[in-house]
DOGU-815845 format. One line per field, with one value per residue (C-alpha): residue number from 0; residue in one letter; x negated, y, z negated. Coordinates in steps of 0.001 Angstrom, whole numbers, plus 500000, padded with zeros to 6 digits. Example, Ala and Ser with C-alpha at 12.3 -4.5 7.8 and 13.67 -1.06 7.14 Angstrom:
2
resi = [0:1] .
resn = [a:s] .
c1 = [487700:486330] .
c2 = [495500:498940] .
c3 = [492200:492860] .
//
This chain:
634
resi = [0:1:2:3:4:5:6:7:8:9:10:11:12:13:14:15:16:17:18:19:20:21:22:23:24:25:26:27:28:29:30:31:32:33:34:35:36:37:38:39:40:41:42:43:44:45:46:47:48:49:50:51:52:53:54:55:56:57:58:59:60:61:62:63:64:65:66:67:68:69:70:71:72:73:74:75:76:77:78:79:80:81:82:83:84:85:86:87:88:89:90:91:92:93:94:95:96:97:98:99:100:101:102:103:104:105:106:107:108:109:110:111:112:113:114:115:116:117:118:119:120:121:122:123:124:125:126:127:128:129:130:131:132:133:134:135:136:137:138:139:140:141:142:143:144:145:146:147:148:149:150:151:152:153:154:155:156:157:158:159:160:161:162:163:164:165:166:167:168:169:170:171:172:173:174:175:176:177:178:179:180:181:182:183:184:185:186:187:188:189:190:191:192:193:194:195:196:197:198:199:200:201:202:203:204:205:206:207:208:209:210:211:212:213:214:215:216:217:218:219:220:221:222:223:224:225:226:227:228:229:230:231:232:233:234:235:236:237:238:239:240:241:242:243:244:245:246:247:248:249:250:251:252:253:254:255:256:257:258:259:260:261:262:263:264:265:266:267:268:269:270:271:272:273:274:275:276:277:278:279:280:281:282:283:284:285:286:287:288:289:290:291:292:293:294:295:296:297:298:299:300:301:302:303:304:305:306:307:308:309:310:311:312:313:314:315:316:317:318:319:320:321:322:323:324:325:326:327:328:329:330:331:332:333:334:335:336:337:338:339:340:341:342:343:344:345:346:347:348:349:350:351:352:353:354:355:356:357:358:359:360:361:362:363:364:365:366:367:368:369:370:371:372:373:374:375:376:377:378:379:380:381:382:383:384:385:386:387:388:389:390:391:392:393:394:395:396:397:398:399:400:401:402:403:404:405:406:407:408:409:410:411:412:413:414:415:416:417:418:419:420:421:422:423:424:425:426:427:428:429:430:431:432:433:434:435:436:437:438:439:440:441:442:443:444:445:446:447:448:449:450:451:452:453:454:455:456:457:458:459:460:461:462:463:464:465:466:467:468:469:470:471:472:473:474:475:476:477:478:479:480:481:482:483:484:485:486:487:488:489:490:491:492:493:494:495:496:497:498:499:500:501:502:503:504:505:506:507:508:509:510:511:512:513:514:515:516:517:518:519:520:521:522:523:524:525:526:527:528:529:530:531:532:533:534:535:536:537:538:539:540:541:542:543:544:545:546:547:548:549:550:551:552:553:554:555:556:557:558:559:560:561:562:563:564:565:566:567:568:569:570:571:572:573:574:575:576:577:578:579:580:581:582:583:584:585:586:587:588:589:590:591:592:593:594:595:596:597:598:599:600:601:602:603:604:605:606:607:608:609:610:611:612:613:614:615:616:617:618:619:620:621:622:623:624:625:626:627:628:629:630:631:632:633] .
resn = [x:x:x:x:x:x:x:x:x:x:x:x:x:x:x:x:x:x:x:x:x:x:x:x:x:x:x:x:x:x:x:x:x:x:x:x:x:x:x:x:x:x:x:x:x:x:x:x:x:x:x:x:x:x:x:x:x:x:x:x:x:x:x:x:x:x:x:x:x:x:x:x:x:x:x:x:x:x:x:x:x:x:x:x:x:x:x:x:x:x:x:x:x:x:x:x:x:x:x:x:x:x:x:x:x:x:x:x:x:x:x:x:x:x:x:x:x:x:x:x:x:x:x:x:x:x:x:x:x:x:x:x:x:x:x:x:x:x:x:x:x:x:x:x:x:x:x:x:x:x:x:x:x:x:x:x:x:x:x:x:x:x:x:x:x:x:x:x:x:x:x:x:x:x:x:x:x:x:x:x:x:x:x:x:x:x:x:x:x:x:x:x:x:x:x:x:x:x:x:x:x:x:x:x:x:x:x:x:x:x:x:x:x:x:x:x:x:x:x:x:x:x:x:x:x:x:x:x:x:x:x:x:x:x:x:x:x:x:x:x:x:x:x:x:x:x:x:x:x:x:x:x:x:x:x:x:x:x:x:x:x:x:x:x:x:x:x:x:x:x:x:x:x:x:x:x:x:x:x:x:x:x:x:x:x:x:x:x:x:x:x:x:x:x:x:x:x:x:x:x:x:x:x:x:x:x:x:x:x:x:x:x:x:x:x:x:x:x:x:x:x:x:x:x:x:x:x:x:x:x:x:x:x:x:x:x:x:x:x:x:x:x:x:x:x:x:x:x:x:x:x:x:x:x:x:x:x:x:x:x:x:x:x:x:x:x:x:x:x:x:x:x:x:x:x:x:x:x:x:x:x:x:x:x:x:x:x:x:x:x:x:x:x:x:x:x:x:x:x:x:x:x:x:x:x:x:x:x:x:x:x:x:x:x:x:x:x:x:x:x:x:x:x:x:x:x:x:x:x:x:x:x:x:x:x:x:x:x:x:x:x:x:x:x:x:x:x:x:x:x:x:x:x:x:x:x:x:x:x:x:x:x:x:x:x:x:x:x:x:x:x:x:x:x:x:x:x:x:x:x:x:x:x:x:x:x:x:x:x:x:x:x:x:x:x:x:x:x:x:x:x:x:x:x:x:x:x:x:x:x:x:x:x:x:x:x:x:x:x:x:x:x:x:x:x:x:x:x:x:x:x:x:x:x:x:x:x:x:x:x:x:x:x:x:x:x:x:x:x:x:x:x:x:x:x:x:x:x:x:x:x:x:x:x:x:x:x:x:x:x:x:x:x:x:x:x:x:x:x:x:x:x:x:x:x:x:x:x:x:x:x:x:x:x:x:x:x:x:x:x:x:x:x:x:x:x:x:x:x:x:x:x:x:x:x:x:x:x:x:x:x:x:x:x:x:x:x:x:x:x:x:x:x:x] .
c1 = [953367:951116:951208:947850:947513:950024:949927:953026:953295:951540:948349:948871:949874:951113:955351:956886:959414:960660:960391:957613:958833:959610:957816:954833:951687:949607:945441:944770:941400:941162:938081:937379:935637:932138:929744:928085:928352:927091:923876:922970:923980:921075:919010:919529:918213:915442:913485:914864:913891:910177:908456:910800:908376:909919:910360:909694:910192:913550:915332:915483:918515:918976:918858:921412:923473:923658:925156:927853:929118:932213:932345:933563:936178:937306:937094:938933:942187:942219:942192:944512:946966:946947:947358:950383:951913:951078:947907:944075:941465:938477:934839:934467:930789:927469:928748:932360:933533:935642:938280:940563:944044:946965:950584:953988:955395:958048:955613:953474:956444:956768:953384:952699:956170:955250:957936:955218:956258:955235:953655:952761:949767:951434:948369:947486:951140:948946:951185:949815:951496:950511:952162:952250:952137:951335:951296:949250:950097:948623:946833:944331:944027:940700:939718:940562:939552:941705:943972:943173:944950:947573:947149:944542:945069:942785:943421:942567:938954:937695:934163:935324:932101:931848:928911:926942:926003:922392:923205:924530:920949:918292:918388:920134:918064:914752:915641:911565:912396:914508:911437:911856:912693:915814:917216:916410:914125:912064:908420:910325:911474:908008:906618:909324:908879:905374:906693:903479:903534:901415:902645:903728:901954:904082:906221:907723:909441:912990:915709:919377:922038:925269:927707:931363:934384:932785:930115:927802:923668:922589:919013:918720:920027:916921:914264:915298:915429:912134:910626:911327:911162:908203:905885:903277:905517:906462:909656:910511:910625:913745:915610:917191:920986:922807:926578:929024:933434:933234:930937:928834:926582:927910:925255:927617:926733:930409:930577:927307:929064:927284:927306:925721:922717:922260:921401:919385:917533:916288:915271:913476:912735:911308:910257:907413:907068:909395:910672:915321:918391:921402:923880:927491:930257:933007:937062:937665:937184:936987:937614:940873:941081:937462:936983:933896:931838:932253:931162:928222:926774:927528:925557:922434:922949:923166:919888:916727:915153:917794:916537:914319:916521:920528:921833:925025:927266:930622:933090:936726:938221:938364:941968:943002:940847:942185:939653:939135:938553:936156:934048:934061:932583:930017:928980:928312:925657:924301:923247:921658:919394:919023:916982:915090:916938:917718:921433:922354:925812:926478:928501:930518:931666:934673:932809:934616:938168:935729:936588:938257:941791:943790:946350:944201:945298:942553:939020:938540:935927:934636:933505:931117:929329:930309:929139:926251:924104:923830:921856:924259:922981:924388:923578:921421:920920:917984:914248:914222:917121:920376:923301:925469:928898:930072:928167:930688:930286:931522:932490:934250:937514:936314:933288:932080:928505:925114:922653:920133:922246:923607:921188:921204:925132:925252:922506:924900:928567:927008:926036:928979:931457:934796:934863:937394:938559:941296:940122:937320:936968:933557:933233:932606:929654:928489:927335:925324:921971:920008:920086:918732:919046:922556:923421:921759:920418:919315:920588:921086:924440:925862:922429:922865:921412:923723:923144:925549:926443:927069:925722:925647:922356:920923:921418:919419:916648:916169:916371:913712:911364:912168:911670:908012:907417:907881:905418:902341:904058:903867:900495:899228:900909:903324:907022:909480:911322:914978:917587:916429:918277:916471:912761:914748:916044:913490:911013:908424:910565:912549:909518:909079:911805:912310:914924:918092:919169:921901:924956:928500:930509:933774:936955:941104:941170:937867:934276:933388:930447:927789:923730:921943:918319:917765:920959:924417:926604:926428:922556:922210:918211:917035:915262:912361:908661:906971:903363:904724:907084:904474:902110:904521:905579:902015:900593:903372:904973:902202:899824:897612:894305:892205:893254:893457:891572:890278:893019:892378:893912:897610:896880:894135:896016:899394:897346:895536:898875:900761:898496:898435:902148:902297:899721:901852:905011:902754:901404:904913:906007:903180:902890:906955:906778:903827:905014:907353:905119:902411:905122:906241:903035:902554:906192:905075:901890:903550:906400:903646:901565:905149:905638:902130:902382:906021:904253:906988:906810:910229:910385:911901:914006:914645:918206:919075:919931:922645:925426:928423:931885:934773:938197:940938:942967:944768:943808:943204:939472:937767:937378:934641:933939:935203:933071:934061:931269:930908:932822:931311:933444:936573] .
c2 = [666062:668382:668086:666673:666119:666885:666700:668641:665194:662016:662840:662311:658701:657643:656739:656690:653018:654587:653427:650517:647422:647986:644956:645081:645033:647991:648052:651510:653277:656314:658716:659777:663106:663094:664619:667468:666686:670056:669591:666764:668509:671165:668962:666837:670281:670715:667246:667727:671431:672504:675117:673746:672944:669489:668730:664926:663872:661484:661042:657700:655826:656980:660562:660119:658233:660745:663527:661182:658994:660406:661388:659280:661564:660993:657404:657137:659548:657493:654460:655208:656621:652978:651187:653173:652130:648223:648707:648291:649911:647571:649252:649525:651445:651163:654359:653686:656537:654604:652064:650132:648956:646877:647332:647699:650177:650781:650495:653687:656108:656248:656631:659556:660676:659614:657875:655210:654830:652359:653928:651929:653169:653732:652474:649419:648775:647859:649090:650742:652117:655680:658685:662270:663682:662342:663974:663386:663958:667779:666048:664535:667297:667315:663776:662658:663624:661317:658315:656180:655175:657718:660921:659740:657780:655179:654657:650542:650714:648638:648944:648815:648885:649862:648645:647763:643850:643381:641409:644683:646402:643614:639782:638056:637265:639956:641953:642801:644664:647765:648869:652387:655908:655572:652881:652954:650553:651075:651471:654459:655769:655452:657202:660132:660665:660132:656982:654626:650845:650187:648268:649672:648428:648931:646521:648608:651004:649450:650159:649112:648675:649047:646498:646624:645126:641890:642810:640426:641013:637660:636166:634652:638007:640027:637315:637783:641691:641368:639367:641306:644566:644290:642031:642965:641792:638761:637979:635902:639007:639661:640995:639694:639827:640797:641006:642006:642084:638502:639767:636859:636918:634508:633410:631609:633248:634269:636120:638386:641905:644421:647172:645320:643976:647770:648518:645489:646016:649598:649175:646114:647056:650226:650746:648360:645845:647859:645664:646098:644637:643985:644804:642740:644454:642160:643043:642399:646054:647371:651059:651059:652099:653222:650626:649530:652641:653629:649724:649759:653044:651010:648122:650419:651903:648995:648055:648974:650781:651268:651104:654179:655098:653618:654214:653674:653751:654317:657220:658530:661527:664096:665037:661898:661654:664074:666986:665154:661673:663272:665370:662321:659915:662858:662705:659201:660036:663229:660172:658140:661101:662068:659071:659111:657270:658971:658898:658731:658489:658782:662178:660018:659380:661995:665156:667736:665598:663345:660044:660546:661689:661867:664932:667501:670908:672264:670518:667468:667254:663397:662260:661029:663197:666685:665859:668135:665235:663137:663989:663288:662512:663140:661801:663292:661606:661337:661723:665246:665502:666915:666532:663806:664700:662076:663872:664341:668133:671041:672653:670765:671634:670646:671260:674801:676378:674474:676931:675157:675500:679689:681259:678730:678203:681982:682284:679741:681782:685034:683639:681843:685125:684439:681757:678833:681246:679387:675671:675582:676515:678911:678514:675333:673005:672623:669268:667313:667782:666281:664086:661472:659194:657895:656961:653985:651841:648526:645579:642063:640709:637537:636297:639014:642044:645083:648898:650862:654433:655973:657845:654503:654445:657538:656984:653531:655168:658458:656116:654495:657257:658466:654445:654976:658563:656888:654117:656808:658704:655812:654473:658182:657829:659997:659716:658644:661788:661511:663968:665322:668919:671210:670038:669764:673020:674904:676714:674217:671745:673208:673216:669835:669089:669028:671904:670692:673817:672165:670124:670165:667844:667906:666802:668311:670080:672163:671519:672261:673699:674371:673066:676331:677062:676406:674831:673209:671461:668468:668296:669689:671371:668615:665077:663991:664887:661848:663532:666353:665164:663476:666593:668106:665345:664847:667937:670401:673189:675587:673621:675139:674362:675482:673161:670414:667299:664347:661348:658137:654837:654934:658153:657489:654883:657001:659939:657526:655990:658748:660406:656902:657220:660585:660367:657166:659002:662469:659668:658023:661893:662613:659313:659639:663162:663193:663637:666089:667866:668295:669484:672095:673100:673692:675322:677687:678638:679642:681565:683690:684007:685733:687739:689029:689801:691726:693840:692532:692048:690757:690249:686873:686992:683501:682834:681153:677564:676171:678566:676938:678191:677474:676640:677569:674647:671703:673028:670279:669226:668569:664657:663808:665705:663253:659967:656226:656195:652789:653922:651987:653461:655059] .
c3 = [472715:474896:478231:479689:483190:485965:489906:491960:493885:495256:497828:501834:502571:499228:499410:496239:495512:492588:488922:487983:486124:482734:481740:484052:481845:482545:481691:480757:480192:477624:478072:474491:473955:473917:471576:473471:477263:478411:475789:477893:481406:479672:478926:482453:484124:481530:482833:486099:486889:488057:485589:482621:480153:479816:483711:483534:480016:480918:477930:475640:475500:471872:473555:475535:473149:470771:473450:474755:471924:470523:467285:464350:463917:467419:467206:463957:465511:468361:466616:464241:466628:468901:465573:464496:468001:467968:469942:469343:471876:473407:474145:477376:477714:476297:474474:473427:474983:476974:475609:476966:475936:477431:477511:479138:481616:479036:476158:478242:479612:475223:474597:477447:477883:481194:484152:486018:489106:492156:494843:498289:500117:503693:506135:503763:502648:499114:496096:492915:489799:488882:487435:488474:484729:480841:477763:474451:470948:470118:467901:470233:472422:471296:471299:474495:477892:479838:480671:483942:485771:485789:488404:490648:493303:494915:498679:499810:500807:504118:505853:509705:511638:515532:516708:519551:520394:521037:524179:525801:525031:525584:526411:523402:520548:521640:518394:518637:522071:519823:518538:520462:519500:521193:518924:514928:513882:510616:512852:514396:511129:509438:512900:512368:508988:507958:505722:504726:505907:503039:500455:497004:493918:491684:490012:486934:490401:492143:493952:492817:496173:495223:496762:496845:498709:498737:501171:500981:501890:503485:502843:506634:508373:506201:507163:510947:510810:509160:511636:514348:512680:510209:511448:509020:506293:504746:506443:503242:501171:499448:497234:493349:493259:489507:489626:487580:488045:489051:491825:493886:496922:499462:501749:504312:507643:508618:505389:505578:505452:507866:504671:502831:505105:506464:503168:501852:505376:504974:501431:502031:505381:504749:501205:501719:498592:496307:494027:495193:493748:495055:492964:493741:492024:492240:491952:488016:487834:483988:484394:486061:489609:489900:492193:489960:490075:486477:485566:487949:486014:482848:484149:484783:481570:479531:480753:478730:481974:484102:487918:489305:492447:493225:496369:497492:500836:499654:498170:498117:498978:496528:496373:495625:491746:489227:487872:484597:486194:488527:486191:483853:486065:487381:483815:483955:486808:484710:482269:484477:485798:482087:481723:485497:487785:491761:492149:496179:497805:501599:502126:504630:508723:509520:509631:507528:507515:504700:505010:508297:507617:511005:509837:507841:507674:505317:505213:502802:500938:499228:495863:494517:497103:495748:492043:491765:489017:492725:495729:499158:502005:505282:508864:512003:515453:517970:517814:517579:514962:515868:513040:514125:514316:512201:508704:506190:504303:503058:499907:496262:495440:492155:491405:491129:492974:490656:489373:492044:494889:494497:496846:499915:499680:499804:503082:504970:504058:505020:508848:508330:507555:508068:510241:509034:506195:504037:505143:502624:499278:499192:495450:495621:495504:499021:500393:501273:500309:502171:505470:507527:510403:511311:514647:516268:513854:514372:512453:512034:510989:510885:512739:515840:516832:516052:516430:513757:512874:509741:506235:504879:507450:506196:502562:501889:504523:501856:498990:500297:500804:496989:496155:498004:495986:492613:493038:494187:490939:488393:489692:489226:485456:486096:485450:488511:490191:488743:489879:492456:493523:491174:493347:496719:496422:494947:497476:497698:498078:501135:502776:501799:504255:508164:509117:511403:513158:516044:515890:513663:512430:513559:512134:511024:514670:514451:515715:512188:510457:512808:511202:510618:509297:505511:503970:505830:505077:507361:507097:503465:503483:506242:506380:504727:505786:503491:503459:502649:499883:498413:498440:496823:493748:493039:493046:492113:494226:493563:495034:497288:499866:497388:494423:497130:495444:497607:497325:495920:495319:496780:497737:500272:501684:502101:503964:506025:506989:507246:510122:512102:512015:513133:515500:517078:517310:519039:521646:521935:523030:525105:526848:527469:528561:530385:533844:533178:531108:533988:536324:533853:533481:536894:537842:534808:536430:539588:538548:536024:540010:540914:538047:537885:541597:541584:538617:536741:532923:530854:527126:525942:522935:521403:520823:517337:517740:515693:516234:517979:519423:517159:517868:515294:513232:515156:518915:520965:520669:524351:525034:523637:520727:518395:518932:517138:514468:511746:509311:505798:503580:503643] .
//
């Protein structure tokens, strides 16, 4: 036997009870070894990367198949090795690199030369059986990746959402009367990003919401939002539900789960007439512990066009998955943007403690967010775009630096220098990627008014934008966008973006990384400029005025209704400001009178915005720094 996996003891919060039943029956999942996984990372960053001569030529199923079913020499060890101990593996992915098998506690300390023990989760009191080490035969060293559930841990997960009644804003029930910059609304997010009202066309282009922990999206609470939010829509547009685990969608009003109609409401909401599923992943899980997101990639990909974008509001923190589980279900994401689908997870709502550990001593980063096949999105606040404090991000303990990601990680560290040396990992891949906004968004819940906080905002908001780039793209007949770093992070596609410069996102004792120009990790490269995204997509990053052709179709209509909703948000400002804009006008006048009359002339250096004053580890933060946020996910 060859030792496989091994952890020096059970993560932060975990209490060990000591050994597990002998005779409890354990469901374990075996990653087999796949064909030629970095082939299809290659050829994930050939369709994926601008210039490649194959950028947008998604792979076919069969493609994709062929890279990450095992061998028949792998499947024949394996098999062979469960028969010879009483056992028989079940498929458990479109690809068979995953089977399953049952047995005892007893039966499985044999197999692994493992001691399963029973470890209760200290906050939830919820007990789990895992192991802190297994072994294989030498044998299969090279046929199997790993066995789950056995060193990773997976802490209870619980949306708990803070939030603010509508009755303590405006008169109960005037859900119309949020329609302002200062609270979120979708007319305020189409006015701050350029994003068309116009309805997409077409129907081949959706959006898949993933839904977990029995959160439930509720038909009524849409229709209301849309009534009083888009009243140039249908409010009796929808969404189609597909479940899997057991999953269901209750519609019972006292059920409606505020996750879940956040992000039904700004995909509906928002990308106008794209065709979105709600996807309700119930608790029968199939792989393990995974809570369900290995089978909700395994849904997509059993599909014969899996859905264009997914989006989805909830994660883990990192040191709690093993390096093989977490590479293994990255993969699973690498084959979904193999064949053109947008992968988007919230970064998550405690700043750099990730999903809001109280007693960090070192930064924790979260997964799925760190995986470098998804695009993470992280949070900002206010019309003119701060980070909010609550933006998970930072660096993968995991995960090393992508190819895409080398020379703005690198710009960031060197303003960063030393600053929280030993808390971070700078090798790592840095998140999130992108951002947009998360604090103050308006909702309807259980039939009331709500404003919440939160990624799980600005994640279903950027999904829709990508949701609204693909139709323009497929009506054009041209492919949907796919993973998305390689464009985001390439030149053209920085600019692409709208810069956050201020804020931090504090968390374990610090005020944390400070937003900086380019990449950071709490805003990632910025938020989305829609008309400028799209000139991008369409026309390729060395577009230029002079190859500029006159739009048509989708692409009149987007311009047109991109500069009405840009030219609304410049008269919102000026209307807002106006006062105080004449009087600085005229205080500015007179002091120039005063300068020009004392002879005296000054030079004005600007000061760089973003840079913040740090405090070191576990000093006491200054009330207020750290804010109660929604927290979606934990």
């Amino acid at each position: 036997m060859r030792l496989h996996e091994r952890r020096a003891h059970a993560p932060e919060g975990f209490t060990s009870k000591g050994p597990a039943p002998s005779d409890k029956v354990l469901s374990l999942r075996l990653a087999l070894k796949q064909t030629d996984i970095k082939g299809l990372q290659d050829a994930l960053y050939d369709v994926s990367t601008p210039g490649s001569a194959k950028y947008g030529q998604h792979l076919s199923k069969e493609e994709v198949h062929n890279f990450v079913a095992p061998t028949s020499e792998t499947v024949n060890a394996v098999n062979a090795w469960l028969a010879k101990n009483g056992l028989t593996g079940t498929k458990m992915s479109p690809h068979s690199d995953w089977i399953g098998i049952q047995t005892t506690v007893e039966k499985a300390n044999e197999l692994f030369d493992a001691q399963f023990t029973t470890f209760t989760h200290d906050e939830s009191g919820v007990d789990s059986i895992n192991t802190l080490e297994y072994s294989i035969p030498g044998s299969l060293k090279e046929h199997i990746n790993l066995v789950h559930p056995t060193t990773s841990f997976s802490r209870p997960l619980g949306p708990q959402t803070v939030s603010i009644p509508l009755s303590s804003i405006v008169p109960q029930g005037n859900v119309s009367a949020l329609a302002s910059c200062s609270i979120f609304t979708p007319s305020c997010l189409q006015s701050l990003y350029g994003i068309p009202a116009t309805a997409a066309t077409q129907k081949s282009n959706s959006i898949a919401v993933s839904g977990f922990l029995e959160q439930f999206a509720n038909r009524a609470d849409l229709e209301s939002f849309l009534a009083a939010n888009r009243k140039d829509m249908s409010s009796s547009t929808t969404f189609t539900l597909e479940t899997l685990d057991s999953g269901h969608n209750n519609q019972t009003k006292s059920e409606a789960g505020s996750e879940a109609d956040l992000d039904i409401q700004y995909t509906v909401g928002l990308a106008t007439s794209v065709p979105t599923v709600f996807i309700s992943v119930g608790e029968a899980f199939q792989d393990g512990r995974l809570d369900g997101f290995l089978d909700i990639v395994n849904h997509l990909l059993d599909k014969d066009i899996p859905n264009q974008v997914m989006t989805t509001s909830y994660g883990f923190d990192e040191r709690d998955m093993s390096d093989e589980l977490a590479h293994s279900l990255c993969n699973a994401y690498a084959q979904l943007g193999a064949l053109g689908t947008t992968v988007l997870f919230s970064s998550g709502d405690g700043g750099v403690a990730g999903t809001r550990l109280k007693n960090c001593t070192q930064f924790v980063p979260t997964f799925p967010g760190t995986c470098p096949f998804v695009t993470t999105v992280g949070a900002t606040a206010g019309t003119y775009e701060t980070a909010a404090g609550l933006s998970a991000g930072g660096f993968s303990n995991i995960f090393s630096t992508p190819d895409y990601q080398i020379q703005a990680k690198a710009t960031y560290l060197g303003a960063l220098g030393s600053t929280y040396s030993g808390l971070f990992n700078s090798s790592g891949r840095g998140y999130p990627d992108v951002a947009a906004i998360g604090e103050n968004v308006a909702i309807v819940t259980k039939g009331n008014g709500t404003t919440v906080d939160g990624t799980s905002c600005s994640t279903p908001i950027f999904a829709s934008v990508v949701a609204l780039l693909n139709d323009r793209l497929i009506a054009a007949g041209k492919p949907p966008l796919g993973f998305l770093n390689p464009l985001l992070y390439s030149a053209a596609g920085v600019a692409a973006l709208n810069d956050i410069t201020s804020g931090s996102n504090p968390g374990c004792g610090t005020t944390g990384f400070p937003a900086d120009f380019g990449w950071d990790p709490v805003t990632g490269l910025g938020s989305p400029n829609f008309a400028k995204l799209l000139e991008l997509v369409m026309h390729g990053s060395d577009t230029t005025d002079a190859h500029a052709t006159t739009p048509s179709g989708n692409e009149s209509l987007l311009s047109a209704g991109a500069a009405a909703n840009t030219a609304n948000m410049q008269d919102c400002f000026f209307e807002r400001h106006k006062t105080a804009l004449i009087i600085s006008g005229a205080v500015a006048a007179g002091v120039l009178l005063l300068l020009l009359a004392a002879g005296i002339f000054a030079a004005v250096k600007w000061r760089q915005s973003g840079r913040r004053t740090y405090r070191p580890l576990n000093e006491p933060a200054p009330a207020g720094v750290m804010k109660n946020v929604v927290r979606f996910h934990d």
